[in-house]
C-alpha positions as CSV (number, residue, x, y, z in Angstrom):
1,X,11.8,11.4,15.6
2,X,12.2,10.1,12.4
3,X,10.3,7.1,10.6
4,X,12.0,4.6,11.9
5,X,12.0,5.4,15.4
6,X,8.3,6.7,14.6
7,X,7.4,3.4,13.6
8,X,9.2,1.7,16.5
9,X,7.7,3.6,19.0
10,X,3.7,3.4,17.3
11,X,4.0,-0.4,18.0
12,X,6.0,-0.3,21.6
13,X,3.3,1.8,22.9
14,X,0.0,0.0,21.3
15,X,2.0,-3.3,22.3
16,X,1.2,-1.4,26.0
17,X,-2.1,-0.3,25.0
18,X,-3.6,-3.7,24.5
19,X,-2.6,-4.1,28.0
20,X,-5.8,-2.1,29.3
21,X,-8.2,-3.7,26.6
22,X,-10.2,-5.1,29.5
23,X,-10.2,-1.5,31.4
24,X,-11.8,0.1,28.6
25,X,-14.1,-2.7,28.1
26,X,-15.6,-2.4,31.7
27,X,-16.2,1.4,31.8
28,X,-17.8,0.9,28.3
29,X,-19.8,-1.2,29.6
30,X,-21.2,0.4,32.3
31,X,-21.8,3.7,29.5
32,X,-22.3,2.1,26.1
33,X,-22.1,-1.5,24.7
34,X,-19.3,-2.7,26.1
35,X,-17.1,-2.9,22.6
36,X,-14.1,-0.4,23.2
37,X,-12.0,-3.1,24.5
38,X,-12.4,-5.2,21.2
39,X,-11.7,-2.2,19.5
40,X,-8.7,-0.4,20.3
41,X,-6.9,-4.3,21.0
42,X,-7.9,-5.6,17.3
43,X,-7.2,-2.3,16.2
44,X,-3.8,-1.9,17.7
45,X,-2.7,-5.3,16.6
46,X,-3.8,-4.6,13.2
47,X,-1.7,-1.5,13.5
48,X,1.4,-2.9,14.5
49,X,1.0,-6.0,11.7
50,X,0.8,-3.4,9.1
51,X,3.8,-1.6,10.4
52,X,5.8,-4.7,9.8
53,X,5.4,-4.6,6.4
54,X,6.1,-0.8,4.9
55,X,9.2,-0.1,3.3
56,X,11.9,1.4,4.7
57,X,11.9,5.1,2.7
58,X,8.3,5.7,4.6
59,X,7.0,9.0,5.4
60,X,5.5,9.8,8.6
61,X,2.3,11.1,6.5
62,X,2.5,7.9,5.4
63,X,3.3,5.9,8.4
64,X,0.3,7.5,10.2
65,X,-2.3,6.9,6.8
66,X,-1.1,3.2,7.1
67,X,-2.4,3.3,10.7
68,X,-5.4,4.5,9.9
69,X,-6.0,2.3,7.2
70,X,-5.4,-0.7,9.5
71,X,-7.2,0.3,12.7
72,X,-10.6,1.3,10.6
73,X,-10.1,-2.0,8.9
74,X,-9.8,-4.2,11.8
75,X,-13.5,-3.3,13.1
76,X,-16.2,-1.5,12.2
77,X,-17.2,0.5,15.5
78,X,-18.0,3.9,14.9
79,X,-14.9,4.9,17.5
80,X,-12.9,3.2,15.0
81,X,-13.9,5.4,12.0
82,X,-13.3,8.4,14.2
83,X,-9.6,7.4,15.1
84,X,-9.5,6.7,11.5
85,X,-10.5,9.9,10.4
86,X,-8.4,11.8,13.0
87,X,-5.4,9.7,11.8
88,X,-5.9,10.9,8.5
89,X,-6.6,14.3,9.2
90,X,-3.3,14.5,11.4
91,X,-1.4,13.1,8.5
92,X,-1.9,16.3,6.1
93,X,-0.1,18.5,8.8
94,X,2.9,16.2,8.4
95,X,3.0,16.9,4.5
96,X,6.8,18.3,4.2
97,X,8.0,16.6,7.9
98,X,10.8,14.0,8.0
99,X,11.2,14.4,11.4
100,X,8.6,14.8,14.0
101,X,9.1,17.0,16.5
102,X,7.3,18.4,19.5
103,X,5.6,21.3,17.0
104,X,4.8,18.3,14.4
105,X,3.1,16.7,17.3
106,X,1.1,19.5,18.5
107,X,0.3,19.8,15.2
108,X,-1.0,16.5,14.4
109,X,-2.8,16.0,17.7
110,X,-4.9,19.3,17.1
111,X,-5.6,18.3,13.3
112,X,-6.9,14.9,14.8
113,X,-9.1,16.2,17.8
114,X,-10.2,19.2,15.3
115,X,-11.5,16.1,13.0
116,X,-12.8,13.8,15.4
117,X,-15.3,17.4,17.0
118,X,-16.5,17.8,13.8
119,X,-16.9,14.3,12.5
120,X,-18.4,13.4,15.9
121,X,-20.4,16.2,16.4
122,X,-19.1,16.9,19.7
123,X,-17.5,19.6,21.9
124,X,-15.4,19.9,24.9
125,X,-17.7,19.2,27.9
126,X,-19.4,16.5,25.9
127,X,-17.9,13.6,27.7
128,X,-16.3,12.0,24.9
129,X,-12.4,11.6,23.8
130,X,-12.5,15.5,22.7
131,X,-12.0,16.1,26.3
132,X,-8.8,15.0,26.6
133,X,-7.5,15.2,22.8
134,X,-8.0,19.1,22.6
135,X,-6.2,19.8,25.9
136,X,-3.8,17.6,25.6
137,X,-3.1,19.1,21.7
138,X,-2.3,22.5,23.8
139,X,-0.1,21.2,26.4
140,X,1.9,19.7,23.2
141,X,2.1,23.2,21.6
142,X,2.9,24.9,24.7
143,X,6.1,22.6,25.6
144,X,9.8,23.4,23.9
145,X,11.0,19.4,24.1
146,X,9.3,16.4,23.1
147,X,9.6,14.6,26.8
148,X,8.1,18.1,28.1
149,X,5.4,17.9,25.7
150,X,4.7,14.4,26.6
151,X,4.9,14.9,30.2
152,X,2.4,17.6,30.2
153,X,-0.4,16.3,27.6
154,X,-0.3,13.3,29.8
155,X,-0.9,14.9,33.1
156,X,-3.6,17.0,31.3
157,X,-5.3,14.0,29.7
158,X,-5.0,12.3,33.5
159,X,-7.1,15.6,34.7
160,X,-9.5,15.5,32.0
161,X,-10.3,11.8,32.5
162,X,-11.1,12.4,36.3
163,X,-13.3,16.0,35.2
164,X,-15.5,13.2,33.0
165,X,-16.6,11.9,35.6
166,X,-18.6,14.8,37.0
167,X,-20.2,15.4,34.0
168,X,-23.0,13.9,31.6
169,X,-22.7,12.0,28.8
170,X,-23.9,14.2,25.6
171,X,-22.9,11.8,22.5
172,X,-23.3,8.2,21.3
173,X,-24.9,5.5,24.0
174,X,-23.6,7.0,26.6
175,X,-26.4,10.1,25.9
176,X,-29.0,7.5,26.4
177,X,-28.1,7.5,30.2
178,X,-28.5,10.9,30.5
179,X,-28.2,11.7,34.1
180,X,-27.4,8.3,35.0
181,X,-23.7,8.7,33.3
182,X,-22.8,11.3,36.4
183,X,-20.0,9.6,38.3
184,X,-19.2,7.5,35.5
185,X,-15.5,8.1,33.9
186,X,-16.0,7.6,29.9
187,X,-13.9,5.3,28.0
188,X,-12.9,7.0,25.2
189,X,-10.8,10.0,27.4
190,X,-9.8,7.0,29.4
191,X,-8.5,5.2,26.0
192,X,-6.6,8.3,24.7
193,X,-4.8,8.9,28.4
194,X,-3.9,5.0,28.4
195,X,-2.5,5.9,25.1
196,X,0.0,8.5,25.8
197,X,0.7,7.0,28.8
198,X,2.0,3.6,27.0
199,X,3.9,6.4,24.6
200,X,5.5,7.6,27.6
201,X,6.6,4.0,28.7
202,X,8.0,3.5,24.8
203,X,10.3,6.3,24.8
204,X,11.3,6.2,28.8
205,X,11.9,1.9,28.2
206,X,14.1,2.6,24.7
């Protein structure tokens, strides 16, 4: 996949993604304040407006700094600054790359999780978006074909969503709950499985 269709995909799929603004909205609400909605829909729109604008000869390092840039600049939630970070952290592994591939994706995905556990100060089993980033960073690395790839980190990131339920919340406002978050599925794994699944319907629908 090379910039163009990089760039075409990026903003089919968060076109999608702002779709399920009010999902992630009411399970944020019922395990922190409510805000993810807001976030991921004015920071998808952001993303696609700056797409619009970068010149043709764009990297895909470049493309995916410019989506950072733009979704940390559309709000200031701390999930935000994450993405952000993880954005940017992916974009060093696509140094040389003109033309993503399955590896370059695994890649990426890994660099970003990798980022956002550290950053975040979080670990699988936390209840957070690391539970379905990291496993879904493996299926990607595992698979020979991008649509493999995709199919796979996507069925992953489903199973990871529906494990979050059973366990407690460990980071952020959701902590606060403590017990109380058992039985509740958490919004950030919910936002990154929402995500590849609107990737899926971009590539199937071109």
């Amino acid at each position: 996949m090379r910039s163009a269709e990089l760039i075409d995909t990026i903003k089919r799929s968060l076109s999608q993604l702002i779709g399920v603004a009010d999902e992630l909205r009411d399970l944020d609400q019922a395990l922190g304040d409510g805000d993810l909605g807001i976030t991921v829909s004015l920071g998808a729109a952001a993303v696609i407006e700056a797409l619009d604008t970068v010149p043709e000869d764009i990297t895909p390092a470049e493309i995916a700094r410019t989506c950072a840039k733009a979704f940390a600049n559309a709000n200031p939630s701390t999930l935000a600054a994450l993405v952000a970070g993880g954005l940017l952290a992916g974009s060093k592994t696509w140094a040389d790359v003109e033309d993503v591939d399955v590896s370059a994706a695994a890649r990426f995905v890994r660099a970003a999780g990798d980022n956002i556990a550290q950053r975040g100060k979080t670990q699988l089993g936390d209840k957070t978006i690391v539970d379905v980033i990291l496993p879904a960073a493996d299926a990607l690395s595992a698979a020979t074909t991008g649509a493999a790839g995709l199919d796979a980190a996507t069925a992953v990131a489903e199973k990871a969503v529906i494990e979050t339920r059973a366990l407690q919340s460990r980071r952020g406002r959701a902590a606060w709950l403590q017990e109380r978050s058992i039985g509740l599925q958490d919004p950030g794994a919910t936002a990154m499985w929402r995500f590849l699944q609107s990737w899926q319907q971009a590539t199937s629908s071109r």
